[in-house]
PAVO-959059 format. One record per residue (C-alpha): residue in three letters; x, y, z. Coordinates in steps of 0.02 Angstrom, whole numbers, plus 50000, padded with zeros to 5 digits. Example, Ala and Ser with C-alpha at 12.3 -4.5 7.8 and 13.67 -1.06 7.14 Angstrom:
BEGIN
ala506154977550390 ser506844994750357 
//
This chain:
BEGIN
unk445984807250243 unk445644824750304 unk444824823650481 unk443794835050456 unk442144829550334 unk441054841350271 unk440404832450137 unk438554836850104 unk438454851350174 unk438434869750087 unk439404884250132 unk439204902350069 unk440724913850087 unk440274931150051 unk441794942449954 unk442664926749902 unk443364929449762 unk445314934549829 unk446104935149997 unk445494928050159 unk443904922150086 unk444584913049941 unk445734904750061 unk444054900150165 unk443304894250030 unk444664883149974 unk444774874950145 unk442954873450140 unk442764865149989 unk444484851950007 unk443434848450154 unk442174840550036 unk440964855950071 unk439934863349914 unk440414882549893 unk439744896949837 unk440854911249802 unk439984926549824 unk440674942749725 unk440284961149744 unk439964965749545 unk441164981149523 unk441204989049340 unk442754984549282 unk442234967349282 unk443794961149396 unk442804953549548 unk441964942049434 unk443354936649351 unk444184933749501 unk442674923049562 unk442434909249402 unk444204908249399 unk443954903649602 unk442524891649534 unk443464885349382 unk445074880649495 unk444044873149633 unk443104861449499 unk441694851549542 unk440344858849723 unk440894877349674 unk439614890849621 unk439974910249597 unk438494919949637 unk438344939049649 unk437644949349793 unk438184967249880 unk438114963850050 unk437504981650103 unk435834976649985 unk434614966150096 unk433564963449950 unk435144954249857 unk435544946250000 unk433884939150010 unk433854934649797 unk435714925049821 unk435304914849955 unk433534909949887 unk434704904949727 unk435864893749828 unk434314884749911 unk433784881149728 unk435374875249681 unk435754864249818 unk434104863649907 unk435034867050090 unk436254879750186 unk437254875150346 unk438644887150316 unk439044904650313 unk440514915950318 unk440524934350309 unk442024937250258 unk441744954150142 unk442524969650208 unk443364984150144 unk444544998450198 unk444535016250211 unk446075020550328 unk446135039550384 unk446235049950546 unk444585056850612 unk445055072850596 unk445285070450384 unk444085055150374 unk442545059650273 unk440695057150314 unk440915043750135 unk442265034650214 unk441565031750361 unk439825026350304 unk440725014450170 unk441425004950291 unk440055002550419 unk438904998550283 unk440204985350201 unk440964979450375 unk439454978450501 unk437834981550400 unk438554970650276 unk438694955750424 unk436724958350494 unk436104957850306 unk436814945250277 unk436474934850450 unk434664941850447 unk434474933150276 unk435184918250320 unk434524912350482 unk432874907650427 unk433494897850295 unk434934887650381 unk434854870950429 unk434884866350606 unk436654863250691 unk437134873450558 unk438624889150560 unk439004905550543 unk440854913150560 unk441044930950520 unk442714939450508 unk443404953450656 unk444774961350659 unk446224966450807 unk445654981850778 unk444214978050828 unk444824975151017 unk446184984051021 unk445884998250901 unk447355003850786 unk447875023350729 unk446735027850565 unk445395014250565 unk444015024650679 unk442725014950548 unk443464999350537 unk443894997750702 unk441945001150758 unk441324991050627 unk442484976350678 unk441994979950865 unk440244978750802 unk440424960950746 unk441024954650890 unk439464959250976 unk438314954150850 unk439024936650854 unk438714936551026 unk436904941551045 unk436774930150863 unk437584915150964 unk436074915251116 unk434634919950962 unk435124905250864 unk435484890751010 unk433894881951012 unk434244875950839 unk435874872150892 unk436704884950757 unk438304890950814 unk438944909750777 unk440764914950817 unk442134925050749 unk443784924950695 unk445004939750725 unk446434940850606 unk448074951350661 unk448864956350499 unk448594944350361 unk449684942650213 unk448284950050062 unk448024961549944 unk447054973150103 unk448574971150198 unk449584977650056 unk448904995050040 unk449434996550244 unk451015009450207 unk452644999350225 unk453525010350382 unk451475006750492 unk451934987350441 unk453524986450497 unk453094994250676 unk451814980850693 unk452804967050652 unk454094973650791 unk452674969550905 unk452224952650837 unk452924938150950 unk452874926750808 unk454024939250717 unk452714936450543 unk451224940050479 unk449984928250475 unk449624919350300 unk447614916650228 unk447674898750259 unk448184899850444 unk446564908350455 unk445284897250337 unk445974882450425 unk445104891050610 unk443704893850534 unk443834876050431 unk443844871050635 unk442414881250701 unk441144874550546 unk441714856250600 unk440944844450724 unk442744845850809 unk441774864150888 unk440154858350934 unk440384867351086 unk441034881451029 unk439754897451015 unk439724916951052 unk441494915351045 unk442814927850949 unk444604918650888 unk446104927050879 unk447304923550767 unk448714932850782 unk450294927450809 unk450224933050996 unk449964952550948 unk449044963751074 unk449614980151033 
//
């Protein structure tokens, strides 16, 4: 029997259709949680593919649902959905994030506003939609970064963005204690995904040189923190930001 029981409740994890939040989502739901996969609807059609496949593998409690995250009024629509469905919400996870790696000196106004609006607008859409409509004692875990604390070569935006998280789910955690919600964050070193793919091979290498653990870190290491931080087992856990990283500081 899994010790942790999440059966009732309802979790939304937001750019779940691959990667860390498909790995969230799994945990989530073997937990005996309902899920919703959230999806960003891109034109080729491969996001929501990749999320009924998600909901088709995970079988019964599974729902695929789009919304983009930088759109409040989506937001607002896909969360009124889920309280239709399933008539509650005690979970959420931002998990949706992109990428747009460059020096400051060649990064474009695009790539930086991408990011910030995916990466950190994305988050307080998305937590300004939800709080209202969570149930008491109920969770949010949004996804940092390292670079986020310790700021790595070529990732000016994603770095602030990340950085921008953390404090959010700080201010968040005091906002939302009186209903006994608890906000925290998870900070991922380098995670074996399809993001951490497109990181060239020689930048890789040099950070796994400085990786105690001598590995990078695989999606279910991290689901299974955040599986802990949505669990009784971290009632008294809040405001707080959870590295995962295999003992990397820079």
């Amino acid at each position: 029997m899994n010790i942790i029981d999440l059966s009732g409740k309802v979790a939304v994890v937001t750019g779940a259709g691959q990667g860390l939040g498909l790995a969230t989502a799994t945990a989530l739901h073997a937990a005996g949680a309902y899920v919703v996969i959230n999806y960003f609807e891109d034109p080729s059609g491969t996001n929501q593919q990749r999320a009924a496949e998600a909901v088709k593998k995970l079988g019964d409690r599974a729902l695929a649902l789009p919304a983009d995250v930088r759109d409040r009024a989506a937001v607002e629509q896909m969360f009124d959905k889920v309280l239709k469905q399933t008539q509650r919400l005690d979970i959420v996870i931002n998990n949706a994030a992109i990428i747009r790696d460059r020096s400051i000196k060649n990064m474009s106004d695009a790539e930086w506003s991408d990011v910030i609006d995916t990466n950190l607008t994305g988050v307080y859409n998305v937590c300004k939609a939800a709080q209202s409509r969570l149930a008491d004692g109920g969770h949010i875990v949004s996804m940092a970064s390292i670079s986020g604390v310790i700021g790595l070569y070529g990732q000016v935006n994603y770095s602030s963005a990340k950085a921008g998280v953390i404090a959010l789910t700080k201010v968040l955690s005091k906002e939302l204690a009186a209903r006994n919600i608890t906000v925290n964050a998870v900070a991922p070193g380098v995670v074996l995904t399809e993001m951490a793919l497109t990181i060239p091979d020689d930048v890789r290498k040099k950070m796994l040189s400085t990786i105690p653990l001598q590995r990078f870190g695989e999606p279910e290491e991290i689901a299974n923190v955040i599986l802990f931080l949505c669990s009784p087992l971290a009632s008294y856990v809040t405001g707080q930001t959870i590295h995962v990283n295999g003992g990397w500081w820079g």
